[in-house]
C-alpha positions as CSV (number, residue, x, y, z in Angstrom):
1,X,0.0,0.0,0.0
2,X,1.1,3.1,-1.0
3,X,0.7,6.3,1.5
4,X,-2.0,8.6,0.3
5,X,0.2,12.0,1.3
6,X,2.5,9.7,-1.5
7,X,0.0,9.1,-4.0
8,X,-2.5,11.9,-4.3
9,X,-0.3,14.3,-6.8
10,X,-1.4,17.5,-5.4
11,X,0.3,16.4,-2.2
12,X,3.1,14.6,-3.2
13,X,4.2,17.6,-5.1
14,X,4.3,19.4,-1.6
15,X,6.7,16.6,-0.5
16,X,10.2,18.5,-0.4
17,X,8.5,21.6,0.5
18,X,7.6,19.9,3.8
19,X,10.8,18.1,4.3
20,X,13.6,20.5,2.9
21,X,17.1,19.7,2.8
22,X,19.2,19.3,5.9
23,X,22.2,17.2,7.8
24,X,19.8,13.6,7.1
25,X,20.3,14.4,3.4
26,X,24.3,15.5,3.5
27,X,24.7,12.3,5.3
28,X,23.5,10.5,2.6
29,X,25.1,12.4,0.1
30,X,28.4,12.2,1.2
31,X,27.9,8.2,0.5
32,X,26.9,8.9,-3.0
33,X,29.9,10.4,-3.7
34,X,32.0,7.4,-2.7
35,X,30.3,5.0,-4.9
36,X,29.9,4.0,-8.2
37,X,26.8,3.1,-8.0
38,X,23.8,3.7,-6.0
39,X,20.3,2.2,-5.3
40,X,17.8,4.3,-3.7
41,X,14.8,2.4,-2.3
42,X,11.5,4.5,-1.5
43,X,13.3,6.9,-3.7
44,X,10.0,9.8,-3.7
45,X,10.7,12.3,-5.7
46,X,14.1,11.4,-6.2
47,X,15.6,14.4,-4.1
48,X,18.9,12.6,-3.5
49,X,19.9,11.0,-6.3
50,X,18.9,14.2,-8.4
51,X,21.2,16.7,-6.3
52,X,24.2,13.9,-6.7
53,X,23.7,14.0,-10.5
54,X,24.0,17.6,-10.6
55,X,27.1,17.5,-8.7
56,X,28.9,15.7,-11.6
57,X,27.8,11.8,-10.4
58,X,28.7,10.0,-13.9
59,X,27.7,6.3,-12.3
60,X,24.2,4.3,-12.0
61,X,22.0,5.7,-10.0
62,X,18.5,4.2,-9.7
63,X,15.6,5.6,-7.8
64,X,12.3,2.5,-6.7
65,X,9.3,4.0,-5.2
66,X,6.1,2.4,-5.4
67,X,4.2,5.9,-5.5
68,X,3.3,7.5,-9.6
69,X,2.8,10.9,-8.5
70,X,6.4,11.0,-6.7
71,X,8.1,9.1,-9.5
72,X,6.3,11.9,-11.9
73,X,8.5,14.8,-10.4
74,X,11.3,12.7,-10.4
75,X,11.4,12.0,-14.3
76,X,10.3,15.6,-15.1
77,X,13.4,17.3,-13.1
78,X,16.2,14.0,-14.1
79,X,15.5,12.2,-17.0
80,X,18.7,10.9,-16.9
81,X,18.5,9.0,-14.2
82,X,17.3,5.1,-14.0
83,X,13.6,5.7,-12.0
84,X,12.1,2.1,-11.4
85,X,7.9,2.2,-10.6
86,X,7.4,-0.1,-8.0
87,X,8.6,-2.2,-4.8
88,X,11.9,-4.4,-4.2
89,X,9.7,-7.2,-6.2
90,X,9.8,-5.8,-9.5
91,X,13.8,-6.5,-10.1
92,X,15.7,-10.0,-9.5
93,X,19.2,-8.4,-7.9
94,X,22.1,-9.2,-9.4
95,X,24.9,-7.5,-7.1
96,X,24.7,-4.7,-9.4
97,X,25.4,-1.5,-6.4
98,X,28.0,-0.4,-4.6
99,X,25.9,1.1,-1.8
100,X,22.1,0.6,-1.4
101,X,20.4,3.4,0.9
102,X,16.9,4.0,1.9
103,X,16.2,7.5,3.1
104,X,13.4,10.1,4.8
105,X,12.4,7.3,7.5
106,X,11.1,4.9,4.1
107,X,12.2,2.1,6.2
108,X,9.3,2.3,8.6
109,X,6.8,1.8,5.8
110,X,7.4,-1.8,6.5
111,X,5.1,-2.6,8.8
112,X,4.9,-6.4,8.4
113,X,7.9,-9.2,9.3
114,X,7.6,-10.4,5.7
115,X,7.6,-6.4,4.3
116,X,11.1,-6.2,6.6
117,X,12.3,-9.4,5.4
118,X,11.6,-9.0,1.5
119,X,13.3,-5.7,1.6
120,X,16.7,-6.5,3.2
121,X,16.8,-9.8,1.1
122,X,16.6,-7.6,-1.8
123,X,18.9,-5.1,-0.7
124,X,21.1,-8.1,0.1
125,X,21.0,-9.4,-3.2
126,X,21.1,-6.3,-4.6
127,X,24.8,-5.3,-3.3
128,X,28.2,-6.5,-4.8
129,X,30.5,-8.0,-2.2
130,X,32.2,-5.3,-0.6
131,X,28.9,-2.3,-0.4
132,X,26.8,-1.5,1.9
133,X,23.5,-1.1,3.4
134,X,22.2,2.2,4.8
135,X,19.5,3.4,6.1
136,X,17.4,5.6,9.2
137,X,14.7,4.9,11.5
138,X,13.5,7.2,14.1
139,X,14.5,6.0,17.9
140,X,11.2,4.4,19.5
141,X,13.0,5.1,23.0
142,X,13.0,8.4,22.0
143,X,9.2,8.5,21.7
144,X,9.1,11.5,18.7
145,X,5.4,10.5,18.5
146,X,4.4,12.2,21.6
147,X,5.9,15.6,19.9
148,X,3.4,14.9,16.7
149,X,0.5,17.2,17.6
150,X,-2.0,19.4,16.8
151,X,-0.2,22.5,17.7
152,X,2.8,22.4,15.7
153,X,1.7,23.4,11.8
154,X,3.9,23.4,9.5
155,X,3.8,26.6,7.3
156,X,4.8,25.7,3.4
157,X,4.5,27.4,-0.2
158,X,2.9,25.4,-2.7
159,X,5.0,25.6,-6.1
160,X,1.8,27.6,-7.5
161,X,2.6,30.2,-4.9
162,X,-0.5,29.2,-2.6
163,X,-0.1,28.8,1.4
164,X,-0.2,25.6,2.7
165,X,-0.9,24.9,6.6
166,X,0.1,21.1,7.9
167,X,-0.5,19.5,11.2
168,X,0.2,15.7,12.8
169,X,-1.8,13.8,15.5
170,X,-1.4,10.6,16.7
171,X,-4.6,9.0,18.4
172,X,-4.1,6.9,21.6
173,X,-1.0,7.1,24.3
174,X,1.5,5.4,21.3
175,X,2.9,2.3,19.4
176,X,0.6,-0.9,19.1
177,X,2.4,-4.0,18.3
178,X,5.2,-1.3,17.1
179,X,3.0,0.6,14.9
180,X,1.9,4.3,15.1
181,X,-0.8,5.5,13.4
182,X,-1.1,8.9,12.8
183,X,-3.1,12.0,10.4
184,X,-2.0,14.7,8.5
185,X,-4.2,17.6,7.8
186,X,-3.9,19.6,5.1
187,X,-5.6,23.4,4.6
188,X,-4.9,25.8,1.8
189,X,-6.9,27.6,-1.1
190,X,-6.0,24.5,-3.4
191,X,-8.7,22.3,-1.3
192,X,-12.0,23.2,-0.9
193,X,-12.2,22.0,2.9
194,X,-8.9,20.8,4.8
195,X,-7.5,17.3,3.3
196,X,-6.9,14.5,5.8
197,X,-5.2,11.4,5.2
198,X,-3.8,8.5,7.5
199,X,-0.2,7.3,7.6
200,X,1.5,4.0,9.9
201,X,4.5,3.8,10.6
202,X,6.9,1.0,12.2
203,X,9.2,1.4,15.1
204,X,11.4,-1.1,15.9
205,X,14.8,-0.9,18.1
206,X,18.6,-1.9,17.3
207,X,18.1,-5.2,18.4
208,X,15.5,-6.4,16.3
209,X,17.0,-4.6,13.3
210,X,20.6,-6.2,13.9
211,X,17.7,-9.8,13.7
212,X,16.2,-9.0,10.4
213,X,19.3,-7.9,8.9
214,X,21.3,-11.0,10.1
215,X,18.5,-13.0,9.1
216,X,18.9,-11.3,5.6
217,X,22.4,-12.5,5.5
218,X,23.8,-8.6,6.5
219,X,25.9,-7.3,9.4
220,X,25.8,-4.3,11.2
221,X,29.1,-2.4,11.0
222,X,28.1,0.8,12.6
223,X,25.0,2.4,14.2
224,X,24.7,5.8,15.1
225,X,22.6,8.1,17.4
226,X,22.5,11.5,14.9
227,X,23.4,12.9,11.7
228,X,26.4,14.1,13.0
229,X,27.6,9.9,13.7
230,X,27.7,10.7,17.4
231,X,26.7,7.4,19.4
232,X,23.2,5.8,19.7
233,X,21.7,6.4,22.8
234,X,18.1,6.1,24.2
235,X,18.2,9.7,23.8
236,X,19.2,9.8,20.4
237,X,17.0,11.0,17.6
238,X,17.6,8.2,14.9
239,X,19.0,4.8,14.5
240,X,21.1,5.4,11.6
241,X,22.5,1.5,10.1
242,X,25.1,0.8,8.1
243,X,25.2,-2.6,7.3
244,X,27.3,-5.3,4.6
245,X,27.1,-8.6,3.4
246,X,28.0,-10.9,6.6
């Protein structure tokens, strides 16, 4: 299932607007540069590998995301770069990248074992012998859900020049089974009445990602806390993995 903030067009064109450029995407960046070639799962509109192709990046890059309307602003700004409609299920993997990364929190789209396992076995096959695996999750001993309220709107241009006003809630006193569910609201001239729609999203700690990655036939080679590779603590924003073939 794909998110409906992903799918409807006339919000998945607000996408970067909402989530602008900062130390989560230098991060990331910084890794492109290193490697030849890059596979970005859950790719939206393809902010990452765009900006590394525009820096000079003459290797494959390939952007997968299971959303049209994010893939559309991907093609239109990069037509030069490999953009794949769909899931992890749509390739066989032939070791064909030196670095696999999935950015933006995608990871926590997988809200089933099987989703978790599909992915990493993927991304496993997927890498040649000596790249790596990397993505973020947000901390669940952090608890950023309880910071996901009504209150805090987000304040955005829409590329047609309109305002748009955004607020989070999350029902209930937080994860069940792992899972938050949660509703953004939309408001702006471009709607006639304010535009809800409902998200999930997965939490899961270190531990059980060092499982699913082992299980995937991947080890964990470093985990950090922040953007800035200072140490995971229960304090720590993220759960940033970097991961190979075990």
């Amino acid at each position: 299932m794909v998110d409906q903030a992903f799918a409807d067009p006339s919000l998945a064109v607000l996408y970067d607007s909402l989530n602008p450029w900062g130390p989560g995407d230098d991060f990331y960046l910084g890794l492109l540069r290193e490697a030849g070639s890059v596979l970005d799962i859950g790719c939206g509109t393809g902010r990452l590998l765009r900006r590394a192709r525009a820096e000079g990046h003459r290797g494959r890059l390939m952007g997968l995301d299971p959303a049209p309307a994010m893939l559309v602003q991907a093609r239109r700004a990069r037509p030069d770069i490999e953009w794949v409609l769909g899931d992890v299920r749509v390739r066989h993997w032939r070791q064909e990248f030196d670095l696999v990364v999935m950015t933006g929190h995608a990871f926590q789209e997988l809200l089933t074992d099987d989703d978790i396992r599909t992915c990493l076995h993927a991304a496993h096959a997927a890498l040649r012998g000596d790249g790596r695996l990397v993505f973020e999750t947000r901390n669940p001993a952090a608890r950023p859900w309880e910071r996901w309220t009504p209150d805090r709107v987000h304040e955005i241009t829409a590329p047609d020049g309109t305002p748009v006003r955004v607020r989070h809630e999350t029902p209930g006193t937080g994860p069940e089974r792992g899972r938050v569910r949660f509703t953004e609201t939309y408001a702006g001239p471009r709607w006639p009445a304010p535009r809800s729609v409902h998200g999930v999203l997965r939490f899961l700690d270190a531990t059980a990602l060092e499982g699913f990655l082992a299980e995937a036939g991947l080890a964990v080679t470093a985990q950090y806390g922040d953007w800035n590779r200072a140490p995971l603590t229960p304090e720590a924003p993220e759960i940033i993995t970097v991961a190979r073939r075990a």
